[in-house]
FIGUSE-95949 format. One record per residue: x, y, z of N, C-alpha, C in turn; residue in one letter. Coordinates in steps of 0.1 Angstrom, whole numbers, plus 5000, padded with zeros to 4 digits. Example, Ala and Ser with C-alpha at 12.3 -4.5 7.8 and 13.67 -1.06 7.14 Angstrom:
BEGIN
n_c1|n_c2|n_c3|ca_c1|ca_c2|ca_c3|c_c1|c_c2|c_c3|code
5132|4943|5078|5123|4955|5078|5132|4967|5078|a
5128|4978|5071|5137|4989|5071|5129|5000|5079|s
This chain:
BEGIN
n_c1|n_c2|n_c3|ca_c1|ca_c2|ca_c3|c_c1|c_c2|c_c3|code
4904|4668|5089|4908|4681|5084|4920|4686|5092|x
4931|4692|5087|4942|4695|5090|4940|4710|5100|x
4942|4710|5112|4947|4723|5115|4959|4732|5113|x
4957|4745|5108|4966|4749|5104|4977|4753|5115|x
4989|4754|5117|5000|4753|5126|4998|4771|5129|x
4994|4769|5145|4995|4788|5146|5012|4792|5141|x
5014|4802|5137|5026|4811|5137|5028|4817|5153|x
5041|4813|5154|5046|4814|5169|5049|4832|5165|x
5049|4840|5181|5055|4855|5179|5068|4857|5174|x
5073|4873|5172|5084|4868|5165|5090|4874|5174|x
5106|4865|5180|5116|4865|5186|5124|4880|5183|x
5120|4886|5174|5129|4899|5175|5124|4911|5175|x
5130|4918|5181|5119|4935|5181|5120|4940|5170|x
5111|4953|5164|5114|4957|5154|5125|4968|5154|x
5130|4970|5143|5139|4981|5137|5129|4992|5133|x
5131|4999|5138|5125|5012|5131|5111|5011|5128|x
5101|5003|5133|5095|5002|5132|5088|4993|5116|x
5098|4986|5120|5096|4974|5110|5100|4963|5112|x
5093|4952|5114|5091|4943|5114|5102|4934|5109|x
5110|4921|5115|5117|4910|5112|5110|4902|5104|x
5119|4897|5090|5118|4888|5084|5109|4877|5086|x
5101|4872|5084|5101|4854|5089|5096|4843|5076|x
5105|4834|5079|5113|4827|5068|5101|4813|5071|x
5095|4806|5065|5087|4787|5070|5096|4778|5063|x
5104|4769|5066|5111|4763|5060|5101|4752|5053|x
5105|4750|5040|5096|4742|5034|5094|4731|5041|x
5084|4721|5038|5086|4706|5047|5089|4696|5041|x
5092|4701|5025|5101|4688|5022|5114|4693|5008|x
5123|4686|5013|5134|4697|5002|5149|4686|5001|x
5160|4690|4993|5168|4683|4995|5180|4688|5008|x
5177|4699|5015|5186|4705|5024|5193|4698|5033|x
5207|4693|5035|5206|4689|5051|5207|4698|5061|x
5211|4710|5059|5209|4722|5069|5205|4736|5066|x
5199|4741|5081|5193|4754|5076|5198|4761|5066|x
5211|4767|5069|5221|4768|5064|5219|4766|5044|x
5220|4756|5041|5222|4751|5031|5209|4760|5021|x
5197|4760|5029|5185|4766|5023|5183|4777|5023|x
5189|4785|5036|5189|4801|5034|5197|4805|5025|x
5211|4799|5021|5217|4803|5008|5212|4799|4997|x
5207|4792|4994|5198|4790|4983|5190|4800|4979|x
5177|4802|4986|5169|4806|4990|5166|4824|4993|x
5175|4828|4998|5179|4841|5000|5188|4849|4988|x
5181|4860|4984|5188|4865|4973|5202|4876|4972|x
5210|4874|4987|5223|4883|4990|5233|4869|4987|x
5229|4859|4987|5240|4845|4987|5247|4840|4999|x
5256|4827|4994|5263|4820|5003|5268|4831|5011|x
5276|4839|5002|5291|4844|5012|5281|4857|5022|x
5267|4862|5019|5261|4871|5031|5251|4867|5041|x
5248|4845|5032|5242|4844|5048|5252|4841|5053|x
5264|4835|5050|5275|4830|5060|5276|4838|5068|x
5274|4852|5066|5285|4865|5074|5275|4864|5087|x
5263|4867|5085|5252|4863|5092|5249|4854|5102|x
5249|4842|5093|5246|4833|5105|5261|4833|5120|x
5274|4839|5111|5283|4837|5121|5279|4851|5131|x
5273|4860|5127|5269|4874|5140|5253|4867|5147|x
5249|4856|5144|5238|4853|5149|5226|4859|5145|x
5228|4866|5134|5214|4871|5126|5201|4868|5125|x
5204|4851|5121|5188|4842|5124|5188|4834|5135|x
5174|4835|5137|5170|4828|5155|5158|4821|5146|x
5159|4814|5157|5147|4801|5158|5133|4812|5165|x
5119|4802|5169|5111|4810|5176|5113|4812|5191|x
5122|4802|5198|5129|4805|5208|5138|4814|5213|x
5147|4821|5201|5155|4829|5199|5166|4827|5198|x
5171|4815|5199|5185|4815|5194|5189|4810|5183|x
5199|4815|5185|5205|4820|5168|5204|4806|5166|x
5203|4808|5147|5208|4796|5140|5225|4797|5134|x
5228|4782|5138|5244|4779|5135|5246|4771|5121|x
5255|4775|5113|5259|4765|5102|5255|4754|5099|x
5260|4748|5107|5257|4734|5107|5243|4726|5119|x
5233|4736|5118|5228|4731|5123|5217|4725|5112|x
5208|4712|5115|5203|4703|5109|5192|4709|5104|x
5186|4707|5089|5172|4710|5084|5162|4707|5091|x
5151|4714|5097|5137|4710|5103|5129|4712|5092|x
5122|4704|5087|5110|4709|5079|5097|4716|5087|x
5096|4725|5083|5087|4733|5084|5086|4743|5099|x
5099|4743|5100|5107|4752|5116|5102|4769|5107|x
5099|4777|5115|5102|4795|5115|5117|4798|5115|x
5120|4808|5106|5133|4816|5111|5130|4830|5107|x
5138|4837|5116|5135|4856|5114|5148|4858|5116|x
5147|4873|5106|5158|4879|5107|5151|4892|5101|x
5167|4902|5104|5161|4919|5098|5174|4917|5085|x
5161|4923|5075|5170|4924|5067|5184|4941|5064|x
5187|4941|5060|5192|4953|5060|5191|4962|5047|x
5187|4975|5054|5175|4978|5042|5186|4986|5034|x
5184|4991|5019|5188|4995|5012|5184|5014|5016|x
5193|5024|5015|5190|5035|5020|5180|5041|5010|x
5167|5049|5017|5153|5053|5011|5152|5066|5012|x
5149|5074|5005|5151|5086|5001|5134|5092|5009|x
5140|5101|5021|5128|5100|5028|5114|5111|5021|x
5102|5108|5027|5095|5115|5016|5094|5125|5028|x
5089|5141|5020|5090|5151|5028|5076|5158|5032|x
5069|5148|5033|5058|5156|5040|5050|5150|5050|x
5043|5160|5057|5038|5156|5074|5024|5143|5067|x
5026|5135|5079|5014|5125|5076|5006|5130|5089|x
4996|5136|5090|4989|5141|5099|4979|5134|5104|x
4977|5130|5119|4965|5120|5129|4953|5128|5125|x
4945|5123|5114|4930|5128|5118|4918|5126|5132|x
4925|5114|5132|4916|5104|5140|4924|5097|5149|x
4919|5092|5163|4926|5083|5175|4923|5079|5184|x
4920|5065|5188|4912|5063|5201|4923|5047|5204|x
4915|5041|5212|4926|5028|5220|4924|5019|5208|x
4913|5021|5196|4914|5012|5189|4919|5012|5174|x
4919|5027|5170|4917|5030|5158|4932|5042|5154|x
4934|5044|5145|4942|5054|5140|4940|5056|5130|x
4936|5071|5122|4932|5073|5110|4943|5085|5108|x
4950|5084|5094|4958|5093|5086|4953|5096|5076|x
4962|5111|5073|4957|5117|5061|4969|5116|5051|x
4977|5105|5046|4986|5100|5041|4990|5113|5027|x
5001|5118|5027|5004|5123|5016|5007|5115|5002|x
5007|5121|4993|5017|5116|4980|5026|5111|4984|x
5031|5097|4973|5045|5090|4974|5046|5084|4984|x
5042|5082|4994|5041|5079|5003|5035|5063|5005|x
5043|5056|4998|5036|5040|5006|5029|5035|5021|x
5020|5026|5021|5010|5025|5030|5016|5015|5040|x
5025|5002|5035|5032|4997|5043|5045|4992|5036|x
5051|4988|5040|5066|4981|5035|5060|4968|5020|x
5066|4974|5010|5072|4964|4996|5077|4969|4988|x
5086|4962|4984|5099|4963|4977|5104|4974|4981|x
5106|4983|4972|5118|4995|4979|5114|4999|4990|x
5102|5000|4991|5096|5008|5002|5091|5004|5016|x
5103|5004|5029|5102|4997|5037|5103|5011|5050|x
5112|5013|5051|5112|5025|5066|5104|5035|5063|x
5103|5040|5050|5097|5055|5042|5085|5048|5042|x
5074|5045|5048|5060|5043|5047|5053|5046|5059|x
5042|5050|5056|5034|5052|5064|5032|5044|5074|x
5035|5033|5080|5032|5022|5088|5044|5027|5095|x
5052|5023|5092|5066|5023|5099|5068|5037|5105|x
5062|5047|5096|5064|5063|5104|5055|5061|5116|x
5043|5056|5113|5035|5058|5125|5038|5048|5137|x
5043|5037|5135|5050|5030|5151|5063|5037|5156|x
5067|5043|5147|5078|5054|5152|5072|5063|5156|x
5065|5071|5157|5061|5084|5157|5050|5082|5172|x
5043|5076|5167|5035|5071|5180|5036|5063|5194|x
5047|5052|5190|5052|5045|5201|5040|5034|5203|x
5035|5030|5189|5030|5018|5188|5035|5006|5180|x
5045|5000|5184|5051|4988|5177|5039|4979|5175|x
5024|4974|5176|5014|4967|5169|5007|4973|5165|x
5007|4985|5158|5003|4990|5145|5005|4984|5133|x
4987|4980|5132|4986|4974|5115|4976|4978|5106|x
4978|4975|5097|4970|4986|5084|4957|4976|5082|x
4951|4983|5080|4934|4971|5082|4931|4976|5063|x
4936|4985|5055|4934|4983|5039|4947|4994|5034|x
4949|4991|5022|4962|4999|5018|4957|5010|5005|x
4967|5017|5009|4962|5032|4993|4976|5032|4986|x
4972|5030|4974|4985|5032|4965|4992|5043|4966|x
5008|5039|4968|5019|5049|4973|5017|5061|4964|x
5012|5068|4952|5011|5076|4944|4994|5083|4947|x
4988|5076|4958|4972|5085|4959|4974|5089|4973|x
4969|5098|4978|4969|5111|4990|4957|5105|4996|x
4953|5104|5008|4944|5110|5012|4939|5097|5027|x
4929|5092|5027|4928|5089|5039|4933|5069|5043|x
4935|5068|5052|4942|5051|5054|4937|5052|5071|x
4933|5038|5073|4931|5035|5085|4940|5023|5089|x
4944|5025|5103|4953|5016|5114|4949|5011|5126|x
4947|4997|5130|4944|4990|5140|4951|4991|5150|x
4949|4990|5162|4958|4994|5175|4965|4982|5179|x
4954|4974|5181|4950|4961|5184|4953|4947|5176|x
4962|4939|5175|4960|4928|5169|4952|4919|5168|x
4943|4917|5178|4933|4907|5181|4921|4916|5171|x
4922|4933|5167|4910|4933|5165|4912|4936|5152|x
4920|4932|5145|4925|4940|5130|4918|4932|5120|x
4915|4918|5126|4905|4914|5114|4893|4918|5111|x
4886|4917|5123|4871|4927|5122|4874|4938|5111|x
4882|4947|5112|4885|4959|5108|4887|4956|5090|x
4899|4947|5085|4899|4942|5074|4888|4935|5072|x
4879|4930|5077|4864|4924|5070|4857|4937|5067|x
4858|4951|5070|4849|4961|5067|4854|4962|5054|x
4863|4966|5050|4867|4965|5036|4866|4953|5023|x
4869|4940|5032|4867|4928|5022|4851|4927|5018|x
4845|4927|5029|4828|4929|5027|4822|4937|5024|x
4828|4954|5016|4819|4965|5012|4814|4971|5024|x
4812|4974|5037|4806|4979|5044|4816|4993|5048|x
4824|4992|5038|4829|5007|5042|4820|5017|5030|x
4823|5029|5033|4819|5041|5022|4828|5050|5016|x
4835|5044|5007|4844|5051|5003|4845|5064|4990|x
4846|5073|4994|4848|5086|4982|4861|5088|4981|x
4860|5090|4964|4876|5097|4961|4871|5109|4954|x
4879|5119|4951|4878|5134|4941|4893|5129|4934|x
4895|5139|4924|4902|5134|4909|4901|5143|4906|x
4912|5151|4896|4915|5159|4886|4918|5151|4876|x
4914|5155|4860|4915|5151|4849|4906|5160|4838|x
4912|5155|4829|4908|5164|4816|4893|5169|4817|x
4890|5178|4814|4874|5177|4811|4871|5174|4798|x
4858|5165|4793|4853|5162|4779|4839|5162|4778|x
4838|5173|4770|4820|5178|4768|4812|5170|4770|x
4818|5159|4758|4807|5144|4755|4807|5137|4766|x
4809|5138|4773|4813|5127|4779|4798|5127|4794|x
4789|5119|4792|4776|5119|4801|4779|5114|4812|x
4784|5123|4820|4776|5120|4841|4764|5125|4845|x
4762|5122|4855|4771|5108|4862|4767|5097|4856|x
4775|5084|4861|4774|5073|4850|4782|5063|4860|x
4777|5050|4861|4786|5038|4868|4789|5030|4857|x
4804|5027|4863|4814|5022|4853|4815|5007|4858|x
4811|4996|4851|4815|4984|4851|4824|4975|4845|x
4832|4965|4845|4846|4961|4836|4846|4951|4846|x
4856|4942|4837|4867|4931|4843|4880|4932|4843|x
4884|4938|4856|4898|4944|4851|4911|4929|4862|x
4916|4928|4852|4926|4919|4863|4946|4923|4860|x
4945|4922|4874|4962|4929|4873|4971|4914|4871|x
4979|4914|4868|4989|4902|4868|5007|4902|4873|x
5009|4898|4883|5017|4897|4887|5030|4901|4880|x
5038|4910|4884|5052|4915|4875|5049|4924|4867|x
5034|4926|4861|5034|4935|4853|5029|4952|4857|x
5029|4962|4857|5030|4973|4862|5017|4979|4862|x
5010|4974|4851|4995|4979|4846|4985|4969|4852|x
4973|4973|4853|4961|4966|4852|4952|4963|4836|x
4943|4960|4835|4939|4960|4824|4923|4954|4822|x
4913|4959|4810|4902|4954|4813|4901|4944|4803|x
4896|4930|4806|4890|4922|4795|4878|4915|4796|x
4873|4909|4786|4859|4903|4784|4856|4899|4798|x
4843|4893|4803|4842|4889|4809|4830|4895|4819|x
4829|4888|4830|4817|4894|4840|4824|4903|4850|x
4816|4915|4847|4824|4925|4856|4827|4923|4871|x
4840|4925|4876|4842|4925|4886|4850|4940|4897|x
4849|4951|4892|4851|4962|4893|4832|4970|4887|x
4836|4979|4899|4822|4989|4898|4827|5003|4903|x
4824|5016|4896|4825|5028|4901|4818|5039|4898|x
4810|5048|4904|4799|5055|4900|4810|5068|4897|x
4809|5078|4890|4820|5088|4881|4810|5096|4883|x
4809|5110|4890|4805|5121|4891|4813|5130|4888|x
4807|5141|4880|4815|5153|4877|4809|5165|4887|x
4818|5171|4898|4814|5181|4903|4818|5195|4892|x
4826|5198|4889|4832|5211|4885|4839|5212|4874|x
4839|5217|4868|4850|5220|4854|4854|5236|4850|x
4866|5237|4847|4871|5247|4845|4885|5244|4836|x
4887|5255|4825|4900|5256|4821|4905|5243|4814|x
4890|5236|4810|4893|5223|4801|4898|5206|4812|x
4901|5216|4825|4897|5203|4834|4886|5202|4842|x
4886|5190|4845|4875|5182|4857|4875|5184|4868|x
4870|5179|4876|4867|5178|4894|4862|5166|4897|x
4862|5154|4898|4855|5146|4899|4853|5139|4912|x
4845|5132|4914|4839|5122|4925|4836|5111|4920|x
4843|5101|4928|4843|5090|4923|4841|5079|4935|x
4833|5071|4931|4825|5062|4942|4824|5046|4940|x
4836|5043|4948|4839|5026|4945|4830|5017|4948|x
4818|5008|4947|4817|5000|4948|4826|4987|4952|x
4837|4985|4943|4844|4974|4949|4860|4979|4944|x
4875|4970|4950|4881|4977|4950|4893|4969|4942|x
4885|4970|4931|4903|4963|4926|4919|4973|4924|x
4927|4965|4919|4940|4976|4918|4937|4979|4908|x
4939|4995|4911|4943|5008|4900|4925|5009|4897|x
4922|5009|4898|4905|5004|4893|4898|5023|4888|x
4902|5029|4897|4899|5040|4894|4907|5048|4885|x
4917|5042|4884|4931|5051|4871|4923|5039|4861|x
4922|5030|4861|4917|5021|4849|4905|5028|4842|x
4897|5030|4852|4879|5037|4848|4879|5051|4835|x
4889|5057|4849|4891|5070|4842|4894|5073|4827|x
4904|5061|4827|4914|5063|4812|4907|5059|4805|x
4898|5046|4805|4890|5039|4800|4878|5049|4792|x
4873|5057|4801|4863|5071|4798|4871|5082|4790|x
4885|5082|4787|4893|5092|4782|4894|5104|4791|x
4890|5102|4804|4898|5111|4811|4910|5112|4822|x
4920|5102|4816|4928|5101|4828|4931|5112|4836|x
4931|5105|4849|4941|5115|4861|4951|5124|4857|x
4955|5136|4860|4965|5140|4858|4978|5136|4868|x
4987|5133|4862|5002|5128|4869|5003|5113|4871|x
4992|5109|4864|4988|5092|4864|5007|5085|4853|x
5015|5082|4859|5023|5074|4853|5026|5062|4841|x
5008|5055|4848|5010|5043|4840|4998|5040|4830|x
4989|5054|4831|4974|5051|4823|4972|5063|4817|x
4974|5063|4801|4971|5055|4797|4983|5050|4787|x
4991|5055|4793|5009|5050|4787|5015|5051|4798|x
5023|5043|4801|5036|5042|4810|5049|5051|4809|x
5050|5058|4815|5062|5071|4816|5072|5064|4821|x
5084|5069|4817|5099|5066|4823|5093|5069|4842|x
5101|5064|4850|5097|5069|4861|5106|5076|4865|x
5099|5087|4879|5112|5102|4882|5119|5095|4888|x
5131|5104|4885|5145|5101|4896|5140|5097|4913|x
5149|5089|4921|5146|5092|4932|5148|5100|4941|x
5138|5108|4950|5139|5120|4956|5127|5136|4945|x
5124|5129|4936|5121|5138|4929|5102|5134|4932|x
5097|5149|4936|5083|5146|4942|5076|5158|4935|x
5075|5161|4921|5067|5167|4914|5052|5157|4906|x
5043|5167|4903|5032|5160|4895|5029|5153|4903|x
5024|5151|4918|5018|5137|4920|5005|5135|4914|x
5003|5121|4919|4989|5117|4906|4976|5123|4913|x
4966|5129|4910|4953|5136|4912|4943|5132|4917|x
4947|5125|4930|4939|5112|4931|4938|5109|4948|x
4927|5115|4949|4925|5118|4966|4914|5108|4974|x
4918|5103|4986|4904|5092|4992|4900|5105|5000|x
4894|5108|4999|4884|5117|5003|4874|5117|5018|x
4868|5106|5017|4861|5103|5027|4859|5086|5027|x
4860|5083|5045|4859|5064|5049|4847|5073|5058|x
4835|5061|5053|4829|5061|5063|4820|5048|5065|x
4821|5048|5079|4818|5027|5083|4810|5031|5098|x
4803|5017|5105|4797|5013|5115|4809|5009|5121|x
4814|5009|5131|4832|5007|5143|4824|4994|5144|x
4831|4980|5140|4829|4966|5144|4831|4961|5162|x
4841|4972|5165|4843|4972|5178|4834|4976|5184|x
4830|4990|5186|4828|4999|5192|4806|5003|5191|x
4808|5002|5179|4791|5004|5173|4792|5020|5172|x
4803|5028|5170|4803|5041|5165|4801|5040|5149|x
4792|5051|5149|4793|5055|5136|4804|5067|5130|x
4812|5061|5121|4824|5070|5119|4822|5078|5104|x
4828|5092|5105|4833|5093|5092|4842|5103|5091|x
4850|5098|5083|4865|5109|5082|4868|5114|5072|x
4871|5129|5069|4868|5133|5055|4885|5143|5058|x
4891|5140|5044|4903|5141|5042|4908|5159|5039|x
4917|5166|5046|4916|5180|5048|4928|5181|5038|x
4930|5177|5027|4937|5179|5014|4936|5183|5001|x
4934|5192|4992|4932|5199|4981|4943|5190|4971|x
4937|5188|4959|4945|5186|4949|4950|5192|4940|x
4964|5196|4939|4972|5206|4938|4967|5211|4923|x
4965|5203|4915|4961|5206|4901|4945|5214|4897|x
4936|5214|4909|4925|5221|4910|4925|5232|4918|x
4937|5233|4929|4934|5241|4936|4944|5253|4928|x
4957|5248|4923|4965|5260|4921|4970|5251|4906|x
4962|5254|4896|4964|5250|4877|4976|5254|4875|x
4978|5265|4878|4990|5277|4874|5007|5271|4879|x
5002|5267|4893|5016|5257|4901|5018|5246|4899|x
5009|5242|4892|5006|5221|4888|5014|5225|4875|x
5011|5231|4866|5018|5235|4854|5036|5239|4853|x
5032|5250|4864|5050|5248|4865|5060|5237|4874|x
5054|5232|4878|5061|5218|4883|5060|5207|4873|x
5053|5209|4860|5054|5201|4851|5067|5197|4847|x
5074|5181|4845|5085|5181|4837|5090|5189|4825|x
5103|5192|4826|5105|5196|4807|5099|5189|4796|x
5097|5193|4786|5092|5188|4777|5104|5177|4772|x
5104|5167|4765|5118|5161|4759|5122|5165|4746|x
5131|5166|4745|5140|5173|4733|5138|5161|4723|x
């Protein structure tokens, strides 16, 4: 059996609290030089790795730069920072609930992505908090969709961040969310929601089909008023969107939900009205490190239950 090749550290510090590129050169290809493959390969082209490789952009794991003409290695590391496209910063405080030598817990607002992808690379939550904190090995042990508020946990430690991601892969966490959405008379709680929902790469939606469920969520109704809901909602397991899927699925979508149960144009950037109704509420777990018993409950109201009247006028125009 093959051992897998450790990944060497990476030769460059971060920017902003994000993290350098790192590139595995395939190990078998028609390339004769690096060079040849990062322009391929890279989606700025010839003429901006050229510019690059001549300021010394990419390094080896040793750190020195790679040259033009230097020779293909199959299966060599290269890093570089990319240069990020400017991000329209989001405007609200991400507040430390929680913090010890091992752990860091946030109360993550709306909009707010959990770590760097695609557009979203300095403007996230990760990157605010190695800036903010002056911990450059801060890493996210599970992620909350950039459009849901409420609680996200962070490893201090790199040696211990997998323990931490096995709480989540294995169910030993206890996860509560609350929701705003329609209210419907008919509609019998509490009630656990089972499906097969599978997301598919490039496509924006999730979706449910035949099959043996693999998504589970117990749907409680705490409160209703004014034709809406209050809900509690209690994941079993955690697929994407799974709780915008349940919801819609029941005919009560989230309010400010974008993509369920029709896909809306999406807002300008910079524009941070309607966010989606959709709060993590409470993590609660056994510390794999520590043997503390934790639980952290998220000090955030959802604007659509707490103030109807202000969710309403922050509503878009209607379209003409």
């Amino acid at each position: 059996m093959r051992r897998k090749r450790r990944v060497p550290p990476a030769p460059l510090p971060q920017r902003g609290g994000v993290d350098p590129v790192r590139l595995r050169l395939p190990v078998e290809g028609p390339w004769a030089t690096v060079r040849d493959h990062l322009a391929e390969r890279l989606a700025p082209g010839p003429t901006v790795v050229d510019a690059m490789l001549r300021d010394g952009a990419f390094v080896t794991e040793d750190g020195s730069a790679v040259r033009s003409g230097d020779p293909y290695r199959p299966g060599a590391y290269v890093w570089f920072h990319r240069e990020l496209a400017p991000e329209v910063p989001v405007p609200f405080p991400l507040p430390v609930v929680y913090r010890d030598e091992h752990l860091v817990v946030v109360d993550k607002p709306h909009f707010l992505a959990t770590t760097p992808r695609g557009g979203h690379v300095a403007e996230t939550a990760l990157a605010r908090l190695r800036r903010e904190l002056g911990l450059p090995e801060l890493g996210a042990a599970h992620r909350l969709d950039r459009l849901t508020a409420g609680l996200v946990l962070f490893t201090v430690e790199p040696s211990e961040r997998g323990a931490y991601q096995r709480l989540f892969r294995d169910r030993r966490v206890r996860k509560e969310y609350r929701a705003v959405a329609p209210y419907r008379a008919g509609l019998v709680l509490p009630r656990t929601v089972r499906s097969r929902i599978v997301k598919e790469r490039g496509v924006l939606t999730a979706r449910e089909v035949p099959g043996e469920p693999n998504a589970e969520t117990r749907v409680e109704l705490l409160d209703h008023r004014g034709g809406l809901g209050s809900y509690r909602l209690l994941p079993r397991t955690g697929r994407t969107h799974q709780l915008r899927v349940h919801l819609a699925a029941l005919e009560v979508p989230i309010l400010g939900d974008p993509l369920y149960p029709e896909v809306l144009d999406p807002e300008p950037p910079g524009v941070f009205r309607r966010p989606l109704q959709l709060l993590a509420h409470v993590l609660e777990f056994t510390d794999p490190v520590t043997g503390r018993e934790h639980r952290f409950e998220s000090g955030r109201e959802l604007a659509a239950w707490a103030d109807p009247a202000g969710w309403s006028a922050d509503a878009p125009p209607p379209a003409v």
